[in-house]
C-alpha positions, 0 to 999 in steps of 0.5 A: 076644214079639212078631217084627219086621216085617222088609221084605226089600226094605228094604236097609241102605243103605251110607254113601257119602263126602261127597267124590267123589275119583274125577276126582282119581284119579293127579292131584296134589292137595295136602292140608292135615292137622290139627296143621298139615302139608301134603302133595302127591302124585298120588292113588292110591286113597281110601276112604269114611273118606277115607283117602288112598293118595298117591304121590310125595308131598312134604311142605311144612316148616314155620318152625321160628320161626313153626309157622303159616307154610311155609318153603321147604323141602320133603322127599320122602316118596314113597309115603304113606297119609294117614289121614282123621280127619286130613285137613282139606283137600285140593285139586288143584294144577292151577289153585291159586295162592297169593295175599296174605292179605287180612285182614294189613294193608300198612305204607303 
């Protein structure tokens, strides 16, 4: 049986996320889930999985008539942690605004 040659030198290298969350830290951000739910809150803290620590967080309801749209309504959910194989989306609140869908077309 022949032994491997093992370089010590030669370290396992550790797997960094794709994201860098940490100029995000105690900003808010909203952040959009698999299934349709929507959430905003000042990030606390992250992890390489993406999971998300957020606090003071408020859910965005959506039309009981039409799931793919957001209603009004919102509710309180305070301190959250957000799984990340469920995480679709996530950007900060400052300097987003919402615009018209450019591809539904107007009745002239």
């Amino acid at each position: 049986m022949s032994q491997q040659n093992i370089d010590p030198n030669k370290e396992k290298k550790r797997k960094e996320s794709i994201l860098d969350l940490s100029k995000y830290l105690e900003k808010n951000i909203r952040v959009k889930f698999a299934g349709g739910r929507e959430a905003a809150g000042i990030l606390k803290g992250y992890d390489p999985l993406l999971n998300l620590v957020l606090d003071s967080t408020t859910e965005y309801l959506r039309d009981p008539d039409d799931p793919y749209k957001l209603n009004q309504d919102t509710r309180q959910l305070g301190l959250v942690v957000c799984r990340g194989t469920s995480v679709v989306l996530i950007c900060p609140v400052d300097g987003m605004e919402s615009i018209q869908n450019p591809f539904i077309q107007q009745d002239s």
